[in-house]
Structures are given as C-alpha cells and as structure tokens.
MMTF fields as JSON, N, C-alpha, C and O atoms, coordinates in Angstrom:
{
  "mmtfVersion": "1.0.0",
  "mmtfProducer": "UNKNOWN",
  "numBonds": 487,
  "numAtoms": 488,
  "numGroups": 122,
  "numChains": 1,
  "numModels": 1,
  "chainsPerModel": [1],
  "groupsPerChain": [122],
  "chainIdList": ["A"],
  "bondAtomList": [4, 2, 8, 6, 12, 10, 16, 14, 20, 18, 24, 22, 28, 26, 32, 30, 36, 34, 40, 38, 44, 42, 48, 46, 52, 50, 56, 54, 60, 58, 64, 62, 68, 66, 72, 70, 76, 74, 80, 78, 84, 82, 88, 86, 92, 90, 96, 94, 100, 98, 104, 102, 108, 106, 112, 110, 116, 114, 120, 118, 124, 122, 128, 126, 132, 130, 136, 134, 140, 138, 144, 142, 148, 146, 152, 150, 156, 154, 160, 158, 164, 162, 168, 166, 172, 170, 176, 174, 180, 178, 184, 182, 188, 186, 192, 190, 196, 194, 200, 198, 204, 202, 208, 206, 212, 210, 216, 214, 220, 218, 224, 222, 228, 226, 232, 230, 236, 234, 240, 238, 244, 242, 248, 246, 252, 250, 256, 254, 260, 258, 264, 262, 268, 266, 272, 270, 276, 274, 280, 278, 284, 282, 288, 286, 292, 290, 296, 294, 300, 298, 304, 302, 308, 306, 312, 310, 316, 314, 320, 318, 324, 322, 328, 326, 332, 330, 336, 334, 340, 338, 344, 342, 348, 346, 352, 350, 356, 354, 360, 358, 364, 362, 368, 366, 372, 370, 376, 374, 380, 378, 384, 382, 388, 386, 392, 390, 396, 394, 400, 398, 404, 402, 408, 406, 412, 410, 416, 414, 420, 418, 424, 422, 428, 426, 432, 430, 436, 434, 440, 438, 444, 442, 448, 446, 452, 450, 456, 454, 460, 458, 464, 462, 468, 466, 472, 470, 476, 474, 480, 478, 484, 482],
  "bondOrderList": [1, 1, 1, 1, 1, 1, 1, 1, 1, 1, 1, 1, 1, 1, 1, 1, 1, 1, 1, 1, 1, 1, 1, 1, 1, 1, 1, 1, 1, 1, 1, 1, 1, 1, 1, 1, 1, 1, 1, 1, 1, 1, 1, 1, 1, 1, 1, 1, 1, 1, 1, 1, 1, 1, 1, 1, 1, 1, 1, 1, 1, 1, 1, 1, 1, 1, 1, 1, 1, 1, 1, 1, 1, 1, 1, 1, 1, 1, 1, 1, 1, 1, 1, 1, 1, 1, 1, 1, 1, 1, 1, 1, 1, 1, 1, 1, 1, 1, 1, 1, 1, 1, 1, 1, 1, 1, 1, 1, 1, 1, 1, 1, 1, 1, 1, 1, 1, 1, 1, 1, 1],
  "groupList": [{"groupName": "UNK", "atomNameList": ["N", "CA", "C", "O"], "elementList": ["N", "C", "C", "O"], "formalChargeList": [0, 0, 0, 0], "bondAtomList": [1, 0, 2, 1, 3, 2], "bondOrderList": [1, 1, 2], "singleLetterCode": "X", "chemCompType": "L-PEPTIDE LINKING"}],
  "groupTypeList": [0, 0, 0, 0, 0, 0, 0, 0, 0, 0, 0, 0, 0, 0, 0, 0, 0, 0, 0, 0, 0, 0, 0, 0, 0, 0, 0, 0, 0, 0, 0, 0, 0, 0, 0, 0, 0, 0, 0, 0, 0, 0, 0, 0, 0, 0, 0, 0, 0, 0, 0, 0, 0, 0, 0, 0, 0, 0, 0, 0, 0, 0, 0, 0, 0, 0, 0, 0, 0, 0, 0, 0, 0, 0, 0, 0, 0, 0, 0, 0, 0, 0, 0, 0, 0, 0, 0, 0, 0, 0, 0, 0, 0, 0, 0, 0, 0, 0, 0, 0, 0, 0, 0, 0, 0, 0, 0, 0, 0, 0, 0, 0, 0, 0, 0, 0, 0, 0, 0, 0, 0, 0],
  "groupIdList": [1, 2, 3, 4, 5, 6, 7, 8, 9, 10, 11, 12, 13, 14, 15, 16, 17, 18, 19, 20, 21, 22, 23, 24, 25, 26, 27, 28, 29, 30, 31, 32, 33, 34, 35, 36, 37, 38, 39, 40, 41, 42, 43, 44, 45, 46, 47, 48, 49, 50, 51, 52, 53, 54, 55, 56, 57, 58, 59, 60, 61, 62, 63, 64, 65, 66, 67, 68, 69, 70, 71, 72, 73, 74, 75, 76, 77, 78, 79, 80, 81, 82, 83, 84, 85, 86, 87, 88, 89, 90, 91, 92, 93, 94, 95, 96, 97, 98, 99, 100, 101, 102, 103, 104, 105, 106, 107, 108, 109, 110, 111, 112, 113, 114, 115, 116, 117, 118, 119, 120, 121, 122],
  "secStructList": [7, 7, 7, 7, 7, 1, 1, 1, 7, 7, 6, 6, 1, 7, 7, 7, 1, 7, 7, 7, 7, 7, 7, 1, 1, 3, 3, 3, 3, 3, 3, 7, 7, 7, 7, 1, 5, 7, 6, 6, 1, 7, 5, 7, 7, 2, 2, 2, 2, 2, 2, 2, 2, 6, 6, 7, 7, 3, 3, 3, 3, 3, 3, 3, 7, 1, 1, 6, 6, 7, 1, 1, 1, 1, 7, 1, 7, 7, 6, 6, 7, 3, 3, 3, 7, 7, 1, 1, 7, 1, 3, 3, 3, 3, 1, 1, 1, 7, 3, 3, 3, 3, 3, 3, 4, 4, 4, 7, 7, 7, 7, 7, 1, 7, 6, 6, 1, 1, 7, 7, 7, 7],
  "xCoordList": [0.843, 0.0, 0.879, 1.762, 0.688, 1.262, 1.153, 0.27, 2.508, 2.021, 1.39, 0.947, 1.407, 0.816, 1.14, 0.428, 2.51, 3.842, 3.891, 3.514, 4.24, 4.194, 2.905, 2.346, 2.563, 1.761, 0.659, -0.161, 1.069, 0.12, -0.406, 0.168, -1.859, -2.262, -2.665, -2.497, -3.012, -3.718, -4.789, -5.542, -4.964, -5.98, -7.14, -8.335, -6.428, -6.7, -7.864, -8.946, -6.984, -7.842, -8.932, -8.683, -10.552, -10.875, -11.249, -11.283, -11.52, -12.027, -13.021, -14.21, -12.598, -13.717, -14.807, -14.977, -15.515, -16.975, -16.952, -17.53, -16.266, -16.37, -15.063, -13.999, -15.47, -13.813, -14.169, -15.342, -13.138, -13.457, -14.141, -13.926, -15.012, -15.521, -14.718, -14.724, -14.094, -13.351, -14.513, -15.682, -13.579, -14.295, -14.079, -12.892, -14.909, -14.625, -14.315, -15.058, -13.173, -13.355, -11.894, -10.865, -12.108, -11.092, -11.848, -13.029, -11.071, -11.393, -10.232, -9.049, -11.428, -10.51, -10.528, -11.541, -9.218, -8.901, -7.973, -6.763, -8.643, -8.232, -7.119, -7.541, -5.466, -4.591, -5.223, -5.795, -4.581, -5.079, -3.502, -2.386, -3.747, -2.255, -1.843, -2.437, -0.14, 0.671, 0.731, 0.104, 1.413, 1.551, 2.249, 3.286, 2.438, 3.344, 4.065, 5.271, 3.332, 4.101, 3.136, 2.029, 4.522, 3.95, 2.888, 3.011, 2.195, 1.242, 2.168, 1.575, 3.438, 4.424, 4.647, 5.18, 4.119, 4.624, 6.07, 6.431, 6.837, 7.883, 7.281, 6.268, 7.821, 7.652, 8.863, 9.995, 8.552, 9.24, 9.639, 8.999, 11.0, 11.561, 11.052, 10.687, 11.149, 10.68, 11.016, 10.299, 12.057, 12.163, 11.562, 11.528, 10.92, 9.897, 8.749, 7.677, 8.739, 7.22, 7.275, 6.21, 8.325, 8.152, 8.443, 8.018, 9.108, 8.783, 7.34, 6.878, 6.522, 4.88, 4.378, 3.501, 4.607, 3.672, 4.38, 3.621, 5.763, 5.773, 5.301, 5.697, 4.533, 4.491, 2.893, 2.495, 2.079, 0.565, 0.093, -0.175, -0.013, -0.477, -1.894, -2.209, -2.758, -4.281, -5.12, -5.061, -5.726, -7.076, -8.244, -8.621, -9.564, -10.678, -10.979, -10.455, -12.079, -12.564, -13.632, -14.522, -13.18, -14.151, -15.342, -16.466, -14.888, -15.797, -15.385, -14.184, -16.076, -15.404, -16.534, -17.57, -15.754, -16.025, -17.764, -18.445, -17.933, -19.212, -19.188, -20.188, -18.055, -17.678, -16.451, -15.564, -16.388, -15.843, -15.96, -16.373, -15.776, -15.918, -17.214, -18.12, -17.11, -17.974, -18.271, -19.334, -16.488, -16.35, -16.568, -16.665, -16.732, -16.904, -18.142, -18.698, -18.6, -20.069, -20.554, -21.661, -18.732, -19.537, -18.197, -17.106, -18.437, -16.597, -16.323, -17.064, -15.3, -14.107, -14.305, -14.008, -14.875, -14.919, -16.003, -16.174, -16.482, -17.421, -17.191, -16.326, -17.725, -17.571, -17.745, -18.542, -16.798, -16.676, -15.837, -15.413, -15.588, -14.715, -12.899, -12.239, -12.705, -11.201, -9.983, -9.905, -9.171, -8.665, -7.154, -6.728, -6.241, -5.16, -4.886, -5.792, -3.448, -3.391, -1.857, -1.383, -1.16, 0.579, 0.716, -0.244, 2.073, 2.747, 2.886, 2.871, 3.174, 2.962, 2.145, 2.565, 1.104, 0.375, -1.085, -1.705, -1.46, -2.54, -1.292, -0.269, -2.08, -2.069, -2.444, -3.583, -1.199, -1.592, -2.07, -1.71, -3.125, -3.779, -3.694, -3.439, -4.014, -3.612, -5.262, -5.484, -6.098, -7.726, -8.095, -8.559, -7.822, -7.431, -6.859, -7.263, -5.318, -4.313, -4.285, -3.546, -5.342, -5.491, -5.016, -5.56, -4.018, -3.6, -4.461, -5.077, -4.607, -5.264, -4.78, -4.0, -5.116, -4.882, -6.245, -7.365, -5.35, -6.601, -6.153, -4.957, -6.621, -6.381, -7.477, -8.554, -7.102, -7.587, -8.483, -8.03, -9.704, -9.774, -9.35, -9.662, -8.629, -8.04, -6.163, -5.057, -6.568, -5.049, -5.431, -4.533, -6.901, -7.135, -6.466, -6.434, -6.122, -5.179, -5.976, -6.79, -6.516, -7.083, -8.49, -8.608, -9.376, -10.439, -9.851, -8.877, -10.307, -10.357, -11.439, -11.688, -12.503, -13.229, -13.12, -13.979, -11.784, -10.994, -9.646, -8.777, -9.247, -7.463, -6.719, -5.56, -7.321, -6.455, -5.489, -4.459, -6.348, -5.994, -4.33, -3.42, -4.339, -2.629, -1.87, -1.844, -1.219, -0.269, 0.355, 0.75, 0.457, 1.018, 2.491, 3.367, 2.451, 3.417, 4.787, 4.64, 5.943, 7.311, 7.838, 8.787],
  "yCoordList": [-1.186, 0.0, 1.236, 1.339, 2.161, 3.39, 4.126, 3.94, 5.106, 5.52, 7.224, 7.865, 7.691, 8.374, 9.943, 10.929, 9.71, 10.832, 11.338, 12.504, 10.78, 11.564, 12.607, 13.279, 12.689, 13.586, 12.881, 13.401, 11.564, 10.199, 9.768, 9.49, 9.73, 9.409, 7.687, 7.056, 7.239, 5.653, 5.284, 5.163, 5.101, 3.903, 3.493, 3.767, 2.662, 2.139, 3.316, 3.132, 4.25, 5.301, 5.796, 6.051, 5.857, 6.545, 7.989, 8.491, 8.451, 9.573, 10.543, 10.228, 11.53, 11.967, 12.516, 13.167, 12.427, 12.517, 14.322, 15.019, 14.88, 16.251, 16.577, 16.199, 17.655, 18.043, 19.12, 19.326, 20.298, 21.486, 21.97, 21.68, 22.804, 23.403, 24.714, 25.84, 24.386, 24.788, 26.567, 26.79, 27.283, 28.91, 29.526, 29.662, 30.054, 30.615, 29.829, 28.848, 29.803, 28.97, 27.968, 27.92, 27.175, 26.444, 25.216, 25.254, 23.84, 22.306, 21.734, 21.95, 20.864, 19.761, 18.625, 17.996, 18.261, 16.91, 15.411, 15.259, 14.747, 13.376, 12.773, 12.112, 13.137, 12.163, 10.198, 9.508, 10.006, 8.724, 7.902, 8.41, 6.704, 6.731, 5.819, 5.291, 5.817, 5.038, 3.433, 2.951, 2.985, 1.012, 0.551, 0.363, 0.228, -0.015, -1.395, -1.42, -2.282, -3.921, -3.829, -3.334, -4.874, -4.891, -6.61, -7.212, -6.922, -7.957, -9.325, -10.381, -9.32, -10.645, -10.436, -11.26, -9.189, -9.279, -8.478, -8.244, -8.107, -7.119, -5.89, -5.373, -5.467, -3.922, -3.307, -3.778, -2.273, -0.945, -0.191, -0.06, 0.646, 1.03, 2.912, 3.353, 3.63, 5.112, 5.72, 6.512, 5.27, 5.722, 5.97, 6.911, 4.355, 4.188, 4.585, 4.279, 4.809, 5.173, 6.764, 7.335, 7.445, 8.713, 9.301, 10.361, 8.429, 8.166, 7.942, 8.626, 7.105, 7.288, 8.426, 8.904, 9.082, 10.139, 10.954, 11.788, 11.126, 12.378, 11.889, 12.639, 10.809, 10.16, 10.689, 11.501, 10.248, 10.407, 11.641, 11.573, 12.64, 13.197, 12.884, 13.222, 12.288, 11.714, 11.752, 10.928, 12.79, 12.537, 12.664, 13.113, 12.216, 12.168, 13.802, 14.104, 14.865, 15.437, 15.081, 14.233, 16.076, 15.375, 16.64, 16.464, 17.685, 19.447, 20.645, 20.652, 21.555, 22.563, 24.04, 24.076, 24.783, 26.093, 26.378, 25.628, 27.601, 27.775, 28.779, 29.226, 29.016, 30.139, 29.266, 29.938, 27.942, 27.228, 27.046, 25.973, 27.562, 27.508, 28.093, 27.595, 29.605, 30.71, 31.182, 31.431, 31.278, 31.633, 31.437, 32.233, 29.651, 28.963, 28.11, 27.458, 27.991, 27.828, 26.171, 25.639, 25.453, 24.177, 23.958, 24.391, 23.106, 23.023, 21.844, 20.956, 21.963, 20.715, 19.56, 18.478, 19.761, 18.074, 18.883, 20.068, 17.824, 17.836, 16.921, 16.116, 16.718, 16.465, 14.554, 13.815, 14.329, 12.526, 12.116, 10.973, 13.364, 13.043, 12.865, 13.365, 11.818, 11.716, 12.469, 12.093, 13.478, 14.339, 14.462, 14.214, 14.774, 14.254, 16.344, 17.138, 16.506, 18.051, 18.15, 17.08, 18.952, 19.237, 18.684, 18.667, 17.949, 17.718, 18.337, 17.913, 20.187, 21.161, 22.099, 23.247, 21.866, 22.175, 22.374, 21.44, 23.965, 23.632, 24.15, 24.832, 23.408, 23.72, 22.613, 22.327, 22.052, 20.772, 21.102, 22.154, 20.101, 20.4, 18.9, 18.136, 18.604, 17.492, 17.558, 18.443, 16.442, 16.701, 15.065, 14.053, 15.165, 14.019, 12.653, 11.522, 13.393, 12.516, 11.986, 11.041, 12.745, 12.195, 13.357, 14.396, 13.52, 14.195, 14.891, 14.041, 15.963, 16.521, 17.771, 18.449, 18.054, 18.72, 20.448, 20.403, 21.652, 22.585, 22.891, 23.128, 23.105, 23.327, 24.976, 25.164, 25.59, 26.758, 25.587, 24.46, 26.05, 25.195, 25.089, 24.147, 26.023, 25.914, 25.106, 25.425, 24.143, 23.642, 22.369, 21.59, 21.997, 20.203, 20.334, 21.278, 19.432, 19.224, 18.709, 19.491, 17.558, 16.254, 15.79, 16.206, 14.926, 14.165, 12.626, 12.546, 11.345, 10.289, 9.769, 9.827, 9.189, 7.912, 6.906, 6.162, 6.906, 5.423, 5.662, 5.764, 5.77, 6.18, 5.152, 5.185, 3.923, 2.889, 3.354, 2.904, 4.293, 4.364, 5.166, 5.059, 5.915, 6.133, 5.272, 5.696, 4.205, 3.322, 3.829, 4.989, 2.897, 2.973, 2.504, 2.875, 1.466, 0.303, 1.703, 2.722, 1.039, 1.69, 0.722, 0.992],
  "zCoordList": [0.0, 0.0, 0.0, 0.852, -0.894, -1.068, 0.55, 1.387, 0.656, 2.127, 1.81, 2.763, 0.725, 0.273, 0.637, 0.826, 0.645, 0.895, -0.419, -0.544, -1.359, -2.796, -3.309, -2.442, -4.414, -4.749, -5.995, -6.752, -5.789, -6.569, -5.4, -4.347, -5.76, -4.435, -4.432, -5.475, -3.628, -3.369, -3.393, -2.426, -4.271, -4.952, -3.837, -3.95, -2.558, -2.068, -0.635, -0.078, -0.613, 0.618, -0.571, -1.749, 0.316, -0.411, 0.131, 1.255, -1.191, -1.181, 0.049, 0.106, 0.869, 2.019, 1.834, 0.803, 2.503, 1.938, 2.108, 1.274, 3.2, 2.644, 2.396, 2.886, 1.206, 0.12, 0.292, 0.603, 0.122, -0.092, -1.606, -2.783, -0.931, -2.726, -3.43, -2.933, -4.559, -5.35, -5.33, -5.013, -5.752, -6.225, -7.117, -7.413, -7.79, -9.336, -10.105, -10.114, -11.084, -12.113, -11.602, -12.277, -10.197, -10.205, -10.041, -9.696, -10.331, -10.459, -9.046, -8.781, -8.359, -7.666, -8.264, -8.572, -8.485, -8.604, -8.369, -8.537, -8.079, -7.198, -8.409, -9.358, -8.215, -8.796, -8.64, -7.797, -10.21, -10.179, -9.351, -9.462, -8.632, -7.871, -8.973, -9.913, -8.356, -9.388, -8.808, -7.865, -9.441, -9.479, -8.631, -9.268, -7.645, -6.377, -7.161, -7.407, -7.434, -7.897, -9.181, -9.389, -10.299, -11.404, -10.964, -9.897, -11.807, -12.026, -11.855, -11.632, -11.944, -11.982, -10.252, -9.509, -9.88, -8.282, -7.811, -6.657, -9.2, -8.578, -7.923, -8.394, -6.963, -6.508, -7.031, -6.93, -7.568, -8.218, -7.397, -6.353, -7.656, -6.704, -6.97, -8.059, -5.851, -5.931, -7.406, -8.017, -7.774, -9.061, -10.346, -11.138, -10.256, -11.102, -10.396, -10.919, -10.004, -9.502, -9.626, -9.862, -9.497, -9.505, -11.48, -11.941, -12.126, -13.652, -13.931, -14.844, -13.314, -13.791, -13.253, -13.973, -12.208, -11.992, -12.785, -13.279, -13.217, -14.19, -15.505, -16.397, -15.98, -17.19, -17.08, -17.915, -16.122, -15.581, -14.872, -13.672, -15.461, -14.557, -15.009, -16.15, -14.252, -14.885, -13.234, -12.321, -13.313, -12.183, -12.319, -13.401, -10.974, -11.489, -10.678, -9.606, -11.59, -11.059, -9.982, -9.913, -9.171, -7.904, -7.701, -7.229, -8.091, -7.722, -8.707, -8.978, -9.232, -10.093, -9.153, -8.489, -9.539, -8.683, -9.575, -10.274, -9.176, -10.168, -11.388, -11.949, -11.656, -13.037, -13.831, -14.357, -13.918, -14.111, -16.229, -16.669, -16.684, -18.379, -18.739, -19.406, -17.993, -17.888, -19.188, -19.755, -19.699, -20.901, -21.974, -22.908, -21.928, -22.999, -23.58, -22.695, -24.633, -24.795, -24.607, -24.686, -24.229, -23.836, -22.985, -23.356, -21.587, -20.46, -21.098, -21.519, -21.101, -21.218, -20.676, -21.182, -19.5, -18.503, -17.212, -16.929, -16.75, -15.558, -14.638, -14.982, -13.419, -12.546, -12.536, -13.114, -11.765, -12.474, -13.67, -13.842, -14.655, -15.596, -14.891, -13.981, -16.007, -15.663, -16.824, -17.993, -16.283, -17.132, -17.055, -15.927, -17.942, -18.119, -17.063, -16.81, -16.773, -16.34, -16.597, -16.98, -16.505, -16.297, -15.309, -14.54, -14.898, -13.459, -12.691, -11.535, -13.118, -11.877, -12.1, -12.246, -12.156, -12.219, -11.224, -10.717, -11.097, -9.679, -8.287, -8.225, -7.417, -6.247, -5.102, -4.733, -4.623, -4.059, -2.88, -2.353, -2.163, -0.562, -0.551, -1.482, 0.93, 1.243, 2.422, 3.248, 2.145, 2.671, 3.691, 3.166, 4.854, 5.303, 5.23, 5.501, 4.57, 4.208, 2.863, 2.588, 1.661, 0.691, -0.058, 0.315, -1.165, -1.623, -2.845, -3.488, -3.216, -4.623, -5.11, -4.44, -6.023, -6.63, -7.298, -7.807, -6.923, -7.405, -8.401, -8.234, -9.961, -11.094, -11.465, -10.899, -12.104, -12.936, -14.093, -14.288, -14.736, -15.549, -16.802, -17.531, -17.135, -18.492, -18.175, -18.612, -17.352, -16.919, -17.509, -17.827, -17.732, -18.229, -19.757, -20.547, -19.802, -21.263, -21.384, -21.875, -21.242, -22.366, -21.259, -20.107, -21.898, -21.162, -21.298, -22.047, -20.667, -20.732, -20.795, -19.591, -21.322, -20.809, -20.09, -19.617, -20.007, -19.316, -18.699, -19.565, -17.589, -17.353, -17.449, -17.037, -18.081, -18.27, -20.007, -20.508, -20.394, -21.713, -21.613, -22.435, -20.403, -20.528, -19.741, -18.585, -19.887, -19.352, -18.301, -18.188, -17.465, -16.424, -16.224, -15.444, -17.296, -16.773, -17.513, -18.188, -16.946, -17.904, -18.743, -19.478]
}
C-alpha cells in the first residue's frame, strides 16, 4: 500500500466525503495513484514510480467552482470526468491525508473515458 507521501495518491484510501468546494473557475482533482508492484509481483523502486507520476499526470474530477468555463459555450470536462493536467500544475492540498490537486480550468489538457488508456506500466 502506497504511504501516500508523494503527490500520486492511493488507490486504495478513499475519497472523504467532505472536500473542499473549489471557487470561481477552479477544479478539484483526485490524482489517479501510481503502481506499487507490477502484475508478476515485482515492486518498483521510488524511481519508477516517480517516472509514472511524471508520465501520468491523470485525475478524477471530484468538484469545479461555479464560473468554471464561464467563458466557454460548452466546459471541457465535468464532474466525475477523468482528465489528463501538467505535473505542476494547480495547487496541491492534502484533505485528510489524501492528496489533490486545485487546477484553474483551463489547466485540463485532455479528457479520458478510461485512465487505463494512458499506461502505467514503464
């Protein structure tokens, strides 16, 4: 189990039932965590693991402020979507031990349907 010191968070904790609500046009979002052991059962050493989170930056929106793609005649992603962002990007808070991320919303690069679709493995 990840101890959830990095800035990839764990899989395994979930999510708190109260999060802070984002303001104006900012997005919270829940990093997807990285792979502790591959499927053969090796565990990866910090290295690799800190190679996928700069490879992934991929989280699920969890809240978006309420002027959130004010501007624009349709938003990028909504709430539940999973969205690719920069590595430094935002503004990290840490919400009973679960790490996230506050983004501006013009920081989502990409949408997913699926976060399996960006690899994890190296």
């Amino acid at each position: 189990m990840n101890s959830n010191e990095s800035w990839a968070t764990d899989n395994d904790v979930p999510t708190p039932e109260k999060i802070p609500q984002p303001v104006g046009y900012r997005i919270l979002i829940r990093p997807r965590g990285v792979i502790e052991k591959t499927k053969g059962g090796i565990i990866l050493t910090d290295s690799s693991k800190d190679d996928q989170s700069y490879l992934n930056s991929v989280g699920q929106v969890l809240a978006m402020g309420d002027e959130c793609y004010s501007d624009r005649k349709k938003p990028w992603c909504k709430v539940g979507d999973w969205v690719i962002f920069g590595r430094y990007a935002g503004a990290r808070i840490s919400v009973q031990k679960v790490k996230m991320v506050l983004l501006n919303d013009d920081e989502i690069i990409a949408t997913l349907e699926n976060p399996e679709v960006v690899t994890q493995q190296l």
